[in-house]
Every structure is written in C-alpha cells, then in structure tokens.
SERO-679388 format. One record per residue (C-alpha): residue in three letters; x, y, z. Coordinates in steps of 0.2 Angstrom, whole numbers, plus 2048, in hexadecimal, padded with zeros to 3 digits. Layout:
BEGIN
ALAXYZ
...
***
This chain:
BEGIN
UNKD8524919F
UNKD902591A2
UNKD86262195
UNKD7425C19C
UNKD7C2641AB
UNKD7F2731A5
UNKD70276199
UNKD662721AA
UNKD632841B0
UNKD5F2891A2
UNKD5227D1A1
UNKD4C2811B1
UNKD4A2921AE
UNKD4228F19B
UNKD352841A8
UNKD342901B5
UNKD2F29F1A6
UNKD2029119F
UNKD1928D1B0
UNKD1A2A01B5
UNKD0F2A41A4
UNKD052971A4
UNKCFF29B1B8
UNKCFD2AC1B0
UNKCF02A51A1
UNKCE829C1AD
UNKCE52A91B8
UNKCDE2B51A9
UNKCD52A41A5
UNKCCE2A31B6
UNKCC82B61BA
UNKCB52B91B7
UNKCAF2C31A9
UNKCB02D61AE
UNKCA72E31A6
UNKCA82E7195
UNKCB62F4193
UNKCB630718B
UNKCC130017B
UNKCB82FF16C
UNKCB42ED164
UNKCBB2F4154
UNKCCB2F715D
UNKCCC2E7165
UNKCC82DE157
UNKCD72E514E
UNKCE22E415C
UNKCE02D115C
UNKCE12D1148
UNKCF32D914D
UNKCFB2CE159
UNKCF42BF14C
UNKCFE2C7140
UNKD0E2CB14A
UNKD0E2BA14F
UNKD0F2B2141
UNKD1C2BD13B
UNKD272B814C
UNKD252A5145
UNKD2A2A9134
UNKD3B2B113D
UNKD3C2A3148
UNKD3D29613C
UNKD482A1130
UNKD522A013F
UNKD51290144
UNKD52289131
UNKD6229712D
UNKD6D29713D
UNKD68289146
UNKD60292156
UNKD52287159
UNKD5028516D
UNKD4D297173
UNKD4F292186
UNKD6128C184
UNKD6329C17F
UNKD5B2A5190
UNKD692A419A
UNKD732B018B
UNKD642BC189
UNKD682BF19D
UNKD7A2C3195
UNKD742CE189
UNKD682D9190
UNKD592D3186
UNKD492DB193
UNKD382D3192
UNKD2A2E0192
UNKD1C2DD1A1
UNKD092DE19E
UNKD052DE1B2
UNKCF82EE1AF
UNKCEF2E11A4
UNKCEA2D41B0
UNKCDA2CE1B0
UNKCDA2CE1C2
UNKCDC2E11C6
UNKCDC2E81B2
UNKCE02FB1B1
UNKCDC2FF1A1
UNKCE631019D
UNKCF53071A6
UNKCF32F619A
UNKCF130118B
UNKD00309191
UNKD0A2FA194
UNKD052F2184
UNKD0C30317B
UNKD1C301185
UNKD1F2F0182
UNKD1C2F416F
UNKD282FF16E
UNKD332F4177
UNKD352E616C
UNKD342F015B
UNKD432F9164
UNKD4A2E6168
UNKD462E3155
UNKD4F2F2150
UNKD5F2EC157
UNKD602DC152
UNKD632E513F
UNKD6F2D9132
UNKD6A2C913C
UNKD6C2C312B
UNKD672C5119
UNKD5C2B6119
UNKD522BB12B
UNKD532CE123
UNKD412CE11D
UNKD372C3128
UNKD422D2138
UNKD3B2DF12D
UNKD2A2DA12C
UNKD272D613D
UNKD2F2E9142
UNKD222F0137
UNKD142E8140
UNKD192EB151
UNKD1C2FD14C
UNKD082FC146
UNKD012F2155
UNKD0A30015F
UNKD0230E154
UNKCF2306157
UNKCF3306169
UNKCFA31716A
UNKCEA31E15F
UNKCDE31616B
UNKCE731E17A
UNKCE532F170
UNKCD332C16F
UNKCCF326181
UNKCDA337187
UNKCE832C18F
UNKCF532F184
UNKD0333818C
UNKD06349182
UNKD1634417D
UNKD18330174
UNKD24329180
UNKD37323176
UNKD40312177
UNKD4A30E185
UNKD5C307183
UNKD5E2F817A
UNKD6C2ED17B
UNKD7B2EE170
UNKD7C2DE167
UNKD8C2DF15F
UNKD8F2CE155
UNKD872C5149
UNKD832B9155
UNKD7C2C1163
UNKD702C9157
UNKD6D2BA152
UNKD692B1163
UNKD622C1168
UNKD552C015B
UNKD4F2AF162
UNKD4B2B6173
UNKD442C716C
UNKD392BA162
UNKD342B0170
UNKD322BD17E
UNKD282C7171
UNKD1C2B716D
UNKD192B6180
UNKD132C7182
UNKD092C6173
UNKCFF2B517A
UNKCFA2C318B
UNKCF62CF17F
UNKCEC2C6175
UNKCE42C0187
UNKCE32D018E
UNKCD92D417C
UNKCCC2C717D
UNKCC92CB190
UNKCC42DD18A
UNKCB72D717D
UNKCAD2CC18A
UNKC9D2D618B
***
C-alpha cells in the first residue's frame, strides 16, 4: 500500500500529461479545415516520411531500453525528469486554432534542436542502446535540416541558425539511462503534434 501511495503522484501527473494531449488532438481534430498553406506538398510529404522514421527509431530505443535496463513505465519516471532538468519543447505556434506558420516552423526547428541536443547528452547510456541513440540523433539532426531549408526558402530563416540551449548534466549511468526514457517519451509526443500540425497543412 505504501508504495501505491507513493507511485500515486506520479500517476496523477502521467494522467494529467494524457488528458492534457489528448484535449489538445482533439482540438486539432476538431478545427475546420483552413486554407491550403504556402508549404510545398513535396515538403510536407517528406516532413511526414520524417517524423515516421524518427518514430520508429524512438521505439527501437525504448525497447532496447526497456528489454536492457528494465525502464519500462516512463511515468514513474516523471517525477525524476522534473529532477533532472529534462525540458519539453512546445508547438503552441502550430495550433490549428490560431496557426502562425513562420512561428510553427520555427518552433518545430527549435524543438529539433532541442531534443537532438537531449540525445546528445544522454552519450554512453550503454553499448547495447549505442546504435539504436545514434540513429535516432542522426534523424532528428535531418528532420531539423529539413525544416531549416524550407525556412530558407519561404525568407524566415533568421540570418544566423540559432545554437542549443543548456542541456542537463546527466552524470551517471543511470540518469542517462532514465533520462533517455523521458527524452524518448517527450520526443514521441511532440512528434504525434507535428505529425498533426503536418497533415493540418496539407488539407487543401
């Protein structure tokens, strides 16, 4: 009983993160088509191929995770993300309901960066996670490059490509290790907007 008691926040706040995304999908869900967008099919088309990719990639590392160290259940694990420093990265430019397209390219940019940054840090989780980590960096680093070429084209790139915040200093094995999980999961929830976010665009 005293460890139901104590996984209970946790729990709570795993809850409170799935009903706070899923009101947001149903929102997107929701809006009305708008008009077709300045972005390029092509673009979108392989923007989608992109975050298809990257997923898969995040569930080969989870379940190298999961399979290797144990770490299945990434909401027990919310309440030592908070400890650690692990940031999300927001997509609030991207909603449906009020999109600002240089703004959502933007933020999808950012938030790219973010978590190849996040990647970055969790280097020597392990030898056996080590390939499915590098993979996925690689990716993201693409997806972001992807992005970032389409800004150039539309004339909303900044002049100068912005540089990675400060990431967090995980300093164990197992932090990186626990750390990877939430990385994992917080990047497979932005990539479930952004894949949104895409097919919202490509409504004629």
């Amino acid at each position: 009983k005293a460890k139901l008691a104590a996984q209970s926040p946790t729990k709570s706040m795993a809850l409170q993160l799935l009903l706070w995304l899923g009101a947001l999908w149903a929102v997107q869900e929701a809006a009305p088509p708008g008009p077709a967008s300045s972005l390029p099919q092509g673009f979108l088309l392989k923007c989608s191929e992109q975050v298809r990719k990257i997923q898969a990639d995040t569930s080969m590392l989870q379940e190298e995770l999961c399979a290797t160290h144990k770490l299945c259940h990434p909401e027990e694990l919310l309440l030592l993300g908070h400890s650690l420093g692990i940031p999300r990265a927001p997509l609030s430019s991207c909603s449906s309901q009020a999109l600002q397209l240089p703004g959502c390219l933007s933020q999808l940019h950012s938030g790219l960066l973010l978590y190849r940054g996040l990647l970055q840090a969790l280097a020597g989780i392990s030898p056996a996670s080590a390939p499915a980590l590098d993979k996925l960096q690689l990716d993201v680093a693409d997806f972001a490059t992807t992005i970032w070429h389409q800004m150039e084209d539309l004339g909303q790139a900044p002049a100068v490509q912005p540089t990675q915040s400060t990431m967090p200093a995980l300093t164990s094995a197992f932090q990186r290790r626990a750390g990877s999980v939430l990385v994992a999961s917080h990047l497979q929830s932005f990539l479930e907007l952004t894949y949104r976010v895409l097919r919202y665009l490509a409504q004629p």
